[in-house]
GUZASE-670932 format. One record per residue (C-alpha): residue number from 1; residue in three letters; x, y, z. Coordinates in nm, 2 decimals. Example, Ala and Ser with C-alpha at 12.3 -4.5 7.8 and 13.67 -1.06 7.14 Angstrom:
<node num="1" residuo="ALA" px="1.23" py="-0.45" pz="0.78"/>
<node num="2" residuo="SER" px="1.37" py="-0.11" pz="0.71"/>
***
This chain:
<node num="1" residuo="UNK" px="-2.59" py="2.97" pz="1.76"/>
<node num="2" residuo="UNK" px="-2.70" py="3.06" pz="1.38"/>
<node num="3" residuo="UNK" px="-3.07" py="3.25" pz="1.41"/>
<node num="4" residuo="UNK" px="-3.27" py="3.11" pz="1.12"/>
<node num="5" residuo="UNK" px="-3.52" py="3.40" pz="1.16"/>
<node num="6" residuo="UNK" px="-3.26" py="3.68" pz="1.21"/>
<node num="7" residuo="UNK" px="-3.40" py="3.96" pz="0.97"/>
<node num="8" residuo="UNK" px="-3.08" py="4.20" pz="0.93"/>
<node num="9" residuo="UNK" px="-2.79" py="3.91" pz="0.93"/>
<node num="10" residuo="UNK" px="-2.80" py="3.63" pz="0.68"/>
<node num="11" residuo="UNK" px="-2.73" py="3.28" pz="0.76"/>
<node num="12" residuo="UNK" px="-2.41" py="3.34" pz="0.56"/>
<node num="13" residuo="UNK" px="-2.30" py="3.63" pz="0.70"/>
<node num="14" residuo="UNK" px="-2.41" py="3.45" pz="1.09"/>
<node num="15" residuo="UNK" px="-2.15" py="3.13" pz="0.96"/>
<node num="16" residuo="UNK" px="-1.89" py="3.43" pz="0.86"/>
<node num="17" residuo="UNK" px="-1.89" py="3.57" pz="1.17"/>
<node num="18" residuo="UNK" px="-1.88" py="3.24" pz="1.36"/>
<node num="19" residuo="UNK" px="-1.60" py="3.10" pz="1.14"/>
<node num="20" residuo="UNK" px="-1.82" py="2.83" pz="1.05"/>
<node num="21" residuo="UNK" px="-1.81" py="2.66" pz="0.70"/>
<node num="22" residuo="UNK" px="-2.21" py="2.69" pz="0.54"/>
<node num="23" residuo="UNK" px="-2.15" py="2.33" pz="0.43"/>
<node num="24" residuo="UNK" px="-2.13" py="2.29" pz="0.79"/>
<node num="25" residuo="UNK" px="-2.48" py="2.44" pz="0.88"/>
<node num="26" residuo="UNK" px="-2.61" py="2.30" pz="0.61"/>
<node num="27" residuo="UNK" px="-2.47" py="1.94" pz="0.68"/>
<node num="28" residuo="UNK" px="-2.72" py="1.65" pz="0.86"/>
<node num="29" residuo="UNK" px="-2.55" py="1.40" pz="1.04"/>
<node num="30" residuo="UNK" px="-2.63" py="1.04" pz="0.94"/>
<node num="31" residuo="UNK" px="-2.60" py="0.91" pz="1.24"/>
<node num="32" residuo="UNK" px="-2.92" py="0.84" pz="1.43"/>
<node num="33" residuo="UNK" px="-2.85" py="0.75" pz="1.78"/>
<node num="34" residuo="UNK" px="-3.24" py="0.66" pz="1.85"/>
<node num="35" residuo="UNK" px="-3.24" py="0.40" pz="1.58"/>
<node num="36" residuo="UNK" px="-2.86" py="0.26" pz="1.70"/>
<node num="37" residuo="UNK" px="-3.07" py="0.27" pz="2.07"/>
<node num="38" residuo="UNK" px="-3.32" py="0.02" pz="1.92"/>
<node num="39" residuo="UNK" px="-3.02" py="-0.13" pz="1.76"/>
<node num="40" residuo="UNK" px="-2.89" py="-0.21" pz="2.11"/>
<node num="41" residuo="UNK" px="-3.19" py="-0.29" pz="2.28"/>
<node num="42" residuo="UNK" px="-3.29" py="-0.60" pz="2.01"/>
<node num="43" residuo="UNK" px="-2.91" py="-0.70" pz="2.04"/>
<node num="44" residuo="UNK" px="-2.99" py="-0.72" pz="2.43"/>
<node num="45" residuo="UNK" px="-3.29" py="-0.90" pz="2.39"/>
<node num="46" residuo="UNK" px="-3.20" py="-1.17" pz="2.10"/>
<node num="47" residuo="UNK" px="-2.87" py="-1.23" pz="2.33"/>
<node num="48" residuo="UNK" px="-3.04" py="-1.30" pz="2.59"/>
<node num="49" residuo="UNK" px="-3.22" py="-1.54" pz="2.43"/>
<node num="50" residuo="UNK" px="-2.93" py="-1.68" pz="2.22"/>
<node num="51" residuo="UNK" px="-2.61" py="-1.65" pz="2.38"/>
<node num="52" residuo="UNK" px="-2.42" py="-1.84" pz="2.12"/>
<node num="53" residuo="UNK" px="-2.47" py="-1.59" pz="1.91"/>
<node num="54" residuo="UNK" px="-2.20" py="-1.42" pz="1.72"/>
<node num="55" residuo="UNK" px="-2.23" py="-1.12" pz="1.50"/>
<node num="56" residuo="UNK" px="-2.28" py="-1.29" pz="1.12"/>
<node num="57" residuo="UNK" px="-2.65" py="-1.48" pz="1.31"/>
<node num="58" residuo="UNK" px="-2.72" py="-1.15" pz="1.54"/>
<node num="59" residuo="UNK" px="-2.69" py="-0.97" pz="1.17"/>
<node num="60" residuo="UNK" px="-2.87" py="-1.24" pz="1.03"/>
<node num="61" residuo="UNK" px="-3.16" py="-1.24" pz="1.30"/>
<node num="62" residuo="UNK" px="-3.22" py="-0.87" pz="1.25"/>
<node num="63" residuo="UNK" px="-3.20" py="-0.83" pz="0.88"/>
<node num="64" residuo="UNK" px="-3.48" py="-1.09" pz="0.92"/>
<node num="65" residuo="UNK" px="-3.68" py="-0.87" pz="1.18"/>
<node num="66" residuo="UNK" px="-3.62" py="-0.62" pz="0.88"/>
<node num="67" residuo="UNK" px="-3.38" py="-0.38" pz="0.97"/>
<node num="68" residuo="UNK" px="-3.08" py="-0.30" pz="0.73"/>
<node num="69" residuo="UNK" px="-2.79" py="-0.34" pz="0.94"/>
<node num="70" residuo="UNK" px="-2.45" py="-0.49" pz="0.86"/>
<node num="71" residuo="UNK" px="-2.19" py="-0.61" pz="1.05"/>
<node num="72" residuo="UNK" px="-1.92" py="-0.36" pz="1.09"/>
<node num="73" residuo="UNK" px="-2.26" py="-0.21" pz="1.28"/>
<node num="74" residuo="UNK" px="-2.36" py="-0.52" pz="1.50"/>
<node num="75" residuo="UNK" px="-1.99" py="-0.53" pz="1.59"/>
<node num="76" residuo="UNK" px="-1.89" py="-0.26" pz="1.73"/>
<node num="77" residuo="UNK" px="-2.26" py="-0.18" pz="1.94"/>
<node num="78" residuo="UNK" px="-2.23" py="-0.57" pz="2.06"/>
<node num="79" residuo="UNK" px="-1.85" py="-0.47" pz="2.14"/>
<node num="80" residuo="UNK" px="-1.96" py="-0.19" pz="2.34"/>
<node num="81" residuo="UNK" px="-2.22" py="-0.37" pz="2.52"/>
<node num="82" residuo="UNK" px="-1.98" py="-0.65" pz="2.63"/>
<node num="83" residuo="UNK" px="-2.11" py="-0.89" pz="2.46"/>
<node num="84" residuo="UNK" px="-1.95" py="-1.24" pz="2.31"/>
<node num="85" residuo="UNK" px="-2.10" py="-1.49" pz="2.16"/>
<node num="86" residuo="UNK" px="-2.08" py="-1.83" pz="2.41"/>
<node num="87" residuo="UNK" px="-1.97" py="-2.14" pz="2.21"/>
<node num="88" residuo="UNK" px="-1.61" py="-2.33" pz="2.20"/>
<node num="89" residuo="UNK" px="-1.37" py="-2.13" pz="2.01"/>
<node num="90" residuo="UNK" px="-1.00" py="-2.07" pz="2.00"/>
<node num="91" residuo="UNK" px="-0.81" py="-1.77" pz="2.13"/>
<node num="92" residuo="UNK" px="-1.10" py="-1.67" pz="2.36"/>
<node num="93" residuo="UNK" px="-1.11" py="-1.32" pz="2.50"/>
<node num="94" residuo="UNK" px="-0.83" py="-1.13" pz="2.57"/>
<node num="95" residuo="UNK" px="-0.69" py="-1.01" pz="2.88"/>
<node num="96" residuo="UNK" px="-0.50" py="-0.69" pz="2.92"/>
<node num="97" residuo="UNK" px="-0.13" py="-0.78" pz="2.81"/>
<node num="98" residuo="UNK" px="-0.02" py="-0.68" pz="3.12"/>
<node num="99" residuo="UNK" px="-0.23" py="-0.87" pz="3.37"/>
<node num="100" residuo="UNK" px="-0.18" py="-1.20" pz="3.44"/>
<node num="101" residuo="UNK" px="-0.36" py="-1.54" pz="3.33"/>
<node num="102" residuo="UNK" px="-0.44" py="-1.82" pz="3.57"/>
<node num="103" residuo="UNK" px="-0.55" py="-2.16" pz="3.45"/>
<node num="104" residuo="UNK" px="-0.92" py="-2.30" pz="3.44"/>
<node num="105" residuo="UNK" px="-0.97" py="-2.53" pz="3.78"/>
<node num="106" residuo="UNK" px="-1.34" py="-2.68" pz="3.71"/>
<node num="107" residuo="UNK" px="-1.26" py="-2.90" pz="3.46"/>
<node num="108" residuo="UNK" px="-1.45" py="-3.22" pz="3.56"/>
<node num="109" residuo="UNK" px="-1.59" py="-3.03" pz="3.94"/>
<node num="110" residuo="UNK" px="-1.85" py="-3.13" pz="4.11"/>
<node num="111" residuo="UNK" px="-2.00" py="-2.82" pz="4.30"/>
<node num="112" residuo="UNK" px="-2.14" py="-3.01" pz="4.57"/>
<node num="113" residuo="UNK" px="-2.16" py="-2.71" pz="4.84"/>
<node num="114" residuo="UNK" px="-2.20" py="-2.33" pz="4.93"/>
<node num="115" residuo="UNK" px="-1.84" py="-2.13" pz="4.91"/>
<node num="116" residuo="UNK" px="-1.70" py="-2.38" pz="4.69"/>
<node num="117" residuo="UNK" px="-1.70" py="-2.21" pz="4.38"/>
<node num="118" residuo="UNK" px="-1.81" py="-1.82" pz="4.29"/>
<node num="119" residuo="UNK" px="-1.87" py="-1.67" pz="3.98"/>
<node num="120" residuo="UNK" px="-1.88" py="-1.28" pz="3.86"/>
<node num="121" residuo="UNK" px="-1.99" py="-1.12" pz="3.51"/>
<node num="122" residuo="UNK" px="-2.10" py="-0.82" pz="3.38"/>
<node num="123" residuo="UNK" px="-2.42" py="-0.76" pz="3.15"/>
<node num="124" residuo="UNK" px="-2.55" py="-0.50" pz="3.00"/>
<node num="125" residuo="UNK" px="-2.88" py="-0.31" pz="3.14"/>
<node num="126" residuo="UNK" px="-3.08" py="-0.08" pz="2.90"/>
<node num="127" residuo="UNK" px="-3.25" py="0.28" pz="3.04"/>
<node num="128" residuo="UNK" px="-3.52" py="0.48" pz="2.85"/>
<node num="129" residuo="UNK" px="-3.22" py="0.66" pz="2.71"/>
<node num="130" residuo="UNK" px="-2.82" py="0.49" pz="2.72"/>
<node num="131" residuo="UNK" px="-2.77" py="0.23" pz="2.96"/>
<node num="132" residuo="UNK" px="-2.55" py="0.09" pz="3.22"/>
<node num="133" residuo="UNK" px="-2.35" py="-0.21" pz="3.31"/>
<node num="134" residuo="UNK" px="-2.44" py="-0.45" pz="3.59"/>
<node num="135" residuo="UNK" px="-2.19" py="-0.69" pz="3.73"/>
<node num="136" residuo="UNK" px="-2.27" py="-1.00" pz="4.02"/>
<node num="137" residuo="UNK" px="-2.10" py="-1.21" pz="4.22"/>
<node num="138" residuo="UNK" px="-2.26" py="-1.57" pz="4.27"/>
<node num="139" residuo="UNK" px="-2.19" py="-1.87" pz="4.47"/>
<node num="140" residuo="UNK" px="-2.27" py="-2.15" pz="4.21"/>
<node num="141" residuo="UNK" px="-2.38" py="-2.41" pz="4.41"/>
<node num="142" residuo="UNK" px="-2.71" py="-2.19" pz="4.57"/>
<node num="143" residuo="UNK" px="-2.75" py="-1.94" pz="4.26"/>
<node num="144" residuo="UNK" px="-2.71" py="-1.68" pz="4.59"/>
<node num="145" residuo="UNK" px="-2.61" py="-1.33" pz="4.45"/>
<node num="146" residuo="UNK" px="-2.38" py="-1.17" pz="4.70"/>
<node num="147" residuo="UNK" px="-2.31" py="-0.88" pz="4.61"/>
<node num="148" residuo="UNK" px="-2.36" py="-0.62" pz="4.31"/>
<node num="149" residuo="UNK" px="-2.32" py="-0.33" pz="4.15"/>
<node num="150" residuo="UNK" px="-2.39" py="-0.08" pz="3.85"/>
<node num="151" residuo="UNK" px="-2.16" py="0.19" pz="3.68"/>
<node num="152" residuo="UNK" px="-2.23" py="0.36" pz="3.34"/>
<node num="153" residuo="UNK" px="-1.91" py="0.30" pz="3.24"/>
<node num="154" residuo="UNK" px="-1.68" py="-0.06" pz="3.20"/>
<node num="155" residuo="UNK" px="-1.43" py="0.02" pz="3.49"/>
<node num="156" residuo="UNK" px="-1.24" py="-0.19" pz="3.76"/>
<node num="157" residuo="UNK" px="-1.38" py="-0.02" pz="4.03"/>
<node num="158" residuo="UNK" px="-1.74" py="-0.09" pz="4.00"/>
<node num="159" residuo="UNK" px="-1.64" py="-0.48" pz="3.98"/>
<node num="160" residuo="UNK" px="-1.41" py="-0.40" pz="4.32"/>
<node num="161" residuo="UNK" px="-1.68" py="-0.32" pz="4.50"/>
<node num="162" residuo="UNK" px="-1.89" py="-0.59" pz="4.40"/>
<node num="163" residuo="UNK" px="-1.62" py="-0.84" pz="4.50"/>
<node num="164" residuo="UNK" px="-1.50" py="-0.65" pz="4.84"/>
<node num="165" residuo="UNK" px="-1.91" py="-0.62" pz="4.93"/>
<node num="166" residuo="UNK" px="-1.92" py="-1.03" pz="4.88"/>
<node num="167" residuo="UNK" px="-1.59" py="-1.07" pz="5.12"/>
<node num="168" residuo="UNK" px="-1.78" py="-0.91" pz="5.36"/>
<node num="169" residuo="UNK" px="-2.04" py="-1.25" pz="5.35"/>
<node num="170" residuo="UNK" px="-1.81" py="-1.52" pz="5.36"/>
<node num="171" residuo="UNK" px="-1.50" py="-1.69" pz="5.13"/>
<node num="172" residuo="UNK" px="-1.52" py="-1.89" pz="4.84"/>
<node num="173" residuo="UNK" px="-1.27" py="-2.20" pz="4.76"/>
<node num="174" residuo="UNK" px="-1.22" py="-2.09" pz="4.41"/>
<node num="175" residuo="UNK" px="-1.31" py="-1.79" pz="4.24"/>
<node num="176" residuo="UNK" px="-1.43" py="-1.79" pz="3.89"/>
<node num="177" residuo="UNK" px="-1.41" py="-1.57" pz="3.64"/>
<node num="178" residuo="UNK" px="-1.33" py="-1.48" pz="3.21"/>
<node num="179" residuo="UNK" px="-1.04" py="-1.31" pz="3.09"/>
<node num="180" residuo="UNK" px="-1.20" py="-1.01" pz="3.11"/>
<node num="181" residuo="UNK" px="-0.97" py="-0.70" pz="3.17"/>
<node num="182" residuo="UNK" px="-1.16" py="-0.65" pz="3.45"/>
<node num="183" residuo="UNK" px="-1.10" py="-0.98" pz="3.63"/>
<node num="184" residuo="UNK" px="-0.71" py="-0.99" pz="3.52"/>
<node num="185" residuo="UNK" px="-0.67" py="-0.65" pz="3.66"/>
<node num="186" residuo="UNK" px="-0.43" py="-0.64" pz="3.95"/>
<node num="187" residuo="UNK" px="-0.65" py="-0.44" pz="4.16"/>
<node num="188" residuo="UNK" px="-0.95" py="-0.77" pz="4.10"/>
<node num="189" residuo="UNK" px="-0.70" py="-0.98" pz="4.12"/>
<node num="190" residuo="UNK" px="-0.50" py="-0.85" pz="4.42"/>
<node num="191" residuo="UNK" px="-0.79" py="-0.90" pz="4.65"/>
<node num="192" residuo="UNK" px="-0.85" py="-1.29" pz="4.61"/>
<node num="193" residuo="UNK" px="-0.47" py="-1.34" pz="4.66"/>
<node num="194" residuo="UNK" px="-0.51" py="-1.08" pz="4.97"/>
<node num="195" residuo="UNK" px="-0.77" py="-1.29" pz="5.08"/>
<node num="196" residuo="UNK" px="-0.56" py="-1.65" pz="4.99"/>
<node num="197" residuo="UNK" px="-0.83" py="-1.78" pz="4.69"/>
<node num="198" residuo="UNK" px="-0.74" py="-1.98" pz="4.38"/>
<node num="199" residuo="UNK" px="-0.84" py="-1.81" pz="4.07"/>
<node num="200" residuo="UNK" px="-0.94" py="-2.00" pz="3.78"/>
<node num="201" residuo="UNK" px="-0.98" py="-1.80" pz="3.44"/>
<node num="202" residuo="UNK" px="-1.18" py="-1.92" pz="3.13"/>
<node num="203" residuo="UNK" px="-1.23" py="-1.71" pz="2.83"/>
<node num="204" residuo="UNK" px="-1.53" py="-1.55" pz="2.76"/>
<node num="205" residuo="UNK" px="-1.66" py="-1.76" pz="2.50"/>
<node num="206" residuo="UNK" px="-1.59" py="-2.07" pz="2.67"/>
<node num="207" residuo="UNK" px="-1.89" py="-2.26" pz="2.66"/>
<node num="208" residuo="UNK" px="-2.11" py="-2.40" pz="2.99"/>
<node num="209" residuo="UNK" px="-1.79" py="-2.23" pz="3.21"/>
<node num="210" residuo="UNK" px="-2.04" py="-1.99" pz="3.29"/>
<node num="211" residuo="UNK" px="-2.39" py="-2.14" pz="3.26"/>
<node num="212" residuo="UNK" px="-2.52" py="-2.04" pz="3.65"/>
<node num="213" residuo="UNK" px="-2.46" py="-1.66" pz="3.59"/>
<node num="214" residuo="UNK" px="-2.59" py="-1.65" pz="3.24"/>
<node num="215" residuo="UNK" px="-2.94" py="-1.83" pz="3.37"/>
<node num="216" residuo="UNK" px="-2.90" py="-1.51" pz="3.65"/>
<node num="217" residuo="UNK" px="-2.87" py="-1.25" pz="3.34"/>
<node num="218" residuo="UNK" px="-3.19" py="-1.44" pz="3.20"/>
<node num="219" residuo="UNK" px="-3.41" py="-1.41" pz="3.50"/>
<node num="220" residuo="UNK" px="-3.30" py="-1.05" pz="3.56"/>
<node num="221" residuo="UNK" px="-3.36" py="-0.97" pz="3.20"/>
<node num="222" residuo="UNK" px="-3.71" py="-1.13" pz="3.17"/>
<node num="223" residuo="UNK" px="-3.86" py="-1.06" pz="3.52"/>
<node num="224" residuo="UNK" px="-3.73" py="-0.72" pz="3.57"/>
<node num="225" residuo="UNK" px="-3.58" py="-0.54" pz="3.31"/>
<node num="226" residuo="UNK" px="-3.80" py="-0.59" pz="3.05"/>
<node num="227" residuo="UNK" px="-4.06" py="-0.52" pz="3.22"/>
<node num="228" residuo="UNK" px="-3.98" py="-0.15" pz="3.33"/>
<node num="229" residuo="UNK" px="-3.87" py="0.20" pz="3.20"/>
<node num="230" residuo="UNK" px="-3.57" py="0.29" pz="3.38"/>
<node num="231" residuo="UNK" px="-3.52" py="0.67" pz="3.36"/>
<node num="232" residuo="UNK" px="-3.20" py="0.74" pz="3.54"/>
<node num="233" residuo="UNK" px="-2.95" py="0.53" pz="3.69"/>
<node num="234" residuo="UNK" px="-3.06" py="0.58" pz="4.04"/>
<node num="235" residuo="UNK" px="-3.39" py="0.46" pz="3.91"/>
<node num="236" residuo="UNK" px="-3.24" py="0.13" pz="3.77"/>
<node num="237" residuo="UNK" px="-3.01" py="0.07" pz="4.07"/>
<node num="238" residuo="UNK" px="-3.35" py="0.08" pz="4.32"/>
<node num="239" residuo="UNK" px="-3.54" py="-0.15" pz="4.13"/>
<node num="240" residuo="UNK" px="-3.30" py="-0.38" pz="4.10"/>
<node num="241" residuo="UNK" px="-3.14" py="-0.43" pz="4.47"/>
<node num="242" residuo="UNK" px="-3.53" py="-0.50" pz="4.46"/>
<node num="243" residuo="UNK" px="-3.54" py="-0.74" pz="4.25"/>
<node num="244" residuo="UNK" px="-3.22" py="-0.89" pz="4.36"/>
<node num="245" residuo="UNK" px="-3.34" py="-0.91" pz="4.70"/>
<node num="246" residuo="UNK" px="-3.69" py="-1.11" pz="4.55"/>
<node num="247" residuo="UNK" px="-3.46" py="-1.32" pz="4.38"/>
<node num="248" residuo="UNK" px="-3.24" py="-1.44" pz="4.69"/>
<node num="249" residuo="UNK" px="-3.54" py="-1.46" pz="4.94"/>
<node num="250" residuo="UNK" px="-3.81" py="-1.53" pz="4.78"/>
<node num="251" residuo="UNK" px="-3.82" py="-1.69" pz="4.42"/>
<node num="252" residuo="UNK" px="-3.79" py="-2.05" pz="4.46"/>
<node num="253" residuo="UNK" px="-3.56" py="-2.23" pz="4.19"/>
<node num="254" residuo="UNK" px="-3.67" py="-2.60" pz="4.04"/>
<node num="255" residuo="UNK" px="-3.35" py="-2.70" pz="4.02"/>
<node num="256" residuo="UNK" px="-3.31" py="-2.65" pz="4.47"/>
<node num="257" residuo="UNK" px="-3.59" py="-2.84" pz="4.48"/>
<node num="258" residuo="UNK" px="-3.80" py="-2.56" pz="4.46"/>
<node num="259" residuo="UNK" px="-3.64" py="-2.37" pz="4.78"/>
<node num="260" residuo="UNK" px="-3.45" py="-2.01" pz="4.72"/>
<node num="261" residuo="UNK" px="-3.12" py="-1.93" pz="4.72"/>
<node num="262" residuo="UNK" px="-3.11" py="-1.72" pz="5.08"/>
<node num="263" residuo="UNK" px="-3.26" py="-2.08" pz="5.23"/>
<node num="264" residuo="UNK" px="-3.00" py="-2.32" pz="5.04"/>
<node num="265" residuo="UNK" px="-2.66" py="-2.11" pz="5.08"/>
<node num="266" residuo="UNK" px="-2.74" py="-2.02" pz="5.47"/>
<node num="267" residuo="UNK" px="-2.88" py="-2.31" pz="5.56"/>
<node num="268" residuo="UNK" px="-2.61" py="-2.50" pz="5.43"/>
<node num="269" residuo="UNK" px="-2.36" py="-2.29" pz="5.55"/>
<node num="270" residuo="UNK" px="-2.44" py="-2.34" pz="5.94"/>
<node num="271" residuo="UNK" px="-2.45" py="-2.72" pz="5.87"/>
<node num="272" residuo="UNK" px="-2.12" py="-2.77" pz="5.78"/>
<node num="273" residuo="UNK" px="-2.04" py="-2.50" pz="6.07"/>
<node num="274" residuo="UNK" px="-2.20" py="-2.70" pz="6.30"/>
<node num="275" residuo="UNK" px="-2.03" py="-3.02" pz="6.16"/>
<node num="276" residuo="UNK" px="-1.70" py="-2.84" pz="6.22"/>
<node num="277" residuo="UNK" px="-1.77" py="-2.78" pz="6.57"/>
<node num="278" residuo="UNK" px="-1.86" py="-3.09" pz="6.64"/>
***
C-alpha cells in the first residue's frame, strides 16, 4: 500500500519498489459504481412502471430526468438486471443453443381454474448496496405465489428450488415460462417432464404472455421494496417471505372479487376434489 505521509521513502521510490507504474498511483478510475447504482435503481423503478420499455425510451426517460447517460450504458446495466422490454417483436429472447424449445400452448386459453396454468420469472430486487434476483412461481388463475426464492447471482439452481418447493403444493396442467436460459435448462426442464407437465415457452418480450406475474413484480415493487432499505440479503429474504405471506393471505385482489389468493386457489382446489370424489 503506497504511504502518502512516509517521510524517508518517496511516493516514487514506494511505486519502485512495488513494481507499480506512478501513472498507475496517480490514475482515477472513471468509473463511479454509486452513480451506475442510482443508474440501476431508476432503471428498476421506470421498468416497473413501463415494461414496454426498451433501451432508446429508458435512455430517453432519464436524459429527461437529467442524467447524461447513453445507451451502450442503459444496455448493458438493463442486461445485467434481466431486463427486456415487453412488446411484440421478432426473434424474442434466446435460449441457450443447447437446450431445448417447446411451443407456446395459451394461445386463445381460457384459465378458468387453480393448477391449470403456472407461471415463473425472475426480477430484479435492489439492496442499500448491489442487489439480488428474485424469482416466483404462480398459478395464474388465483395470483397464488407458491413458491420463491432469491440468489445474488442468475443461476439454475435458485429457479430449482423455487420450482421443486411449488411441487411440493400441488401440479399444474401446463407450465409457463420465457426462453430464458434458466427455464430451457435441462435441469428446469427435466423436472416438469419428471413430473409429466406440458411446457409451453414464449419469449421474453412476448407481449400479455406474462401479464399475471408482471402485476406480481408491481405489487412487490410498490408495497414492499420501495418502501424499505435492505442491507444484506438475509435482510431482503425476511421481509419478503413477509411480504409474500401478506400477499397470499391477506391482500384481497379486485379482480377475485375482492377475496385473496390463499382463499381462491384452496378453496377451489377442494371443490373440484370433492367433485371428483363424488
Amino acid at each position: 500500500m503506497i504511504d502518502q505521509e512516509h517521510e524517508n521513502i518517496t511516493i516514487s521510490r514506494q511505486c519502485e519498489l512495488l513494481e507499480l507504474p506512478r501513472a498507475s498511483y496517480y490514475y482515477e478510475s472513471t468509473r463511479d459504481d454509486n452513480y451506475n447504482e442510482l443508474i440501476t435503481n431508476m432503471i428498476d423503478e421506470q421498468f416497473t412502471k413501463t415494461p414496454f420499455y426498451g433501451v432508446p425510451r429508458m435512455t430517453a426517460s432519464l436524459i429527461k430526468m437529467g442524467h447524461q447517460v447513453n445507451q451502450k450504458r442503459i444496455r448493458r446495466l438493463m442486461r445485467k438486471m434481466g431486463l427486456e422490454a415487453i412488446y411484440p417483436k421478432k426473434n424474442l429472447s434466446k435460449a441457450h443453443p443447447d437446450h431445448k424449445k417447446y411451443p407456446y400452448l395459451l394461445k386463445d386459453m381460457v384459465i378458468d381454474h387453480p393448477d391449470q396454468v403456472w407461471g415463473v420469472d425472475i426480477t430484479y430486487i435492489r439492496l442499500q448496496h448491489g442487489f439480488v434476483y428474485l424469482v416466483a412461481v404462480m398459478d395464474w388463475y388465483s395470483r397464488y405465489v407458491l413458491a420463491w426464492d432469491i440468489s445474488t447471482t442468475m443461476d439454475i439452481a435458485f429457479c430449482t428450488r423455487a420450482l421443486e418447493n411449488a411441487l411440493k403444493i400441488s401440479n399444474p396442467e401446463i407450465f409457463n415460462s420465457d426462453q430464458g436460459s434458466q427455464f430451457t435448462s435441462n435441469d428446469f426442464t427435466g423436472i416438469l417432464e419428471r413430473e409429466g407437465i406440458r411446457i409451453s415457452m414464449d419469449g421474453r418480450g412476448r407481449a400479455y404472455d406474462n401479464i399475471f406475474v408482471e402485476r406480481l413484480w408491481r405489487s412487490v415493487k410498490y408495497e414492499e421494496v420501495y418502501l424499505h432499505q435492505y442491507l444484506t440479503v438475509p435482510e431482503a429474504r425476511k421481509s419478503i417471505n413477509k411480504y409474500f405471506t401478506f400477499y397470499n393471505t391477506e391482500r384481497i385482489h379486485e379482480s377475485l372479487g375482492y377475496k385473496t389468493p390463499y382463499e381462491i386457489y384452496f378453496k377451489e382446489l377442494l371443490e373440484q376434489q370433492l367433485k371428483q370424489v363424488a
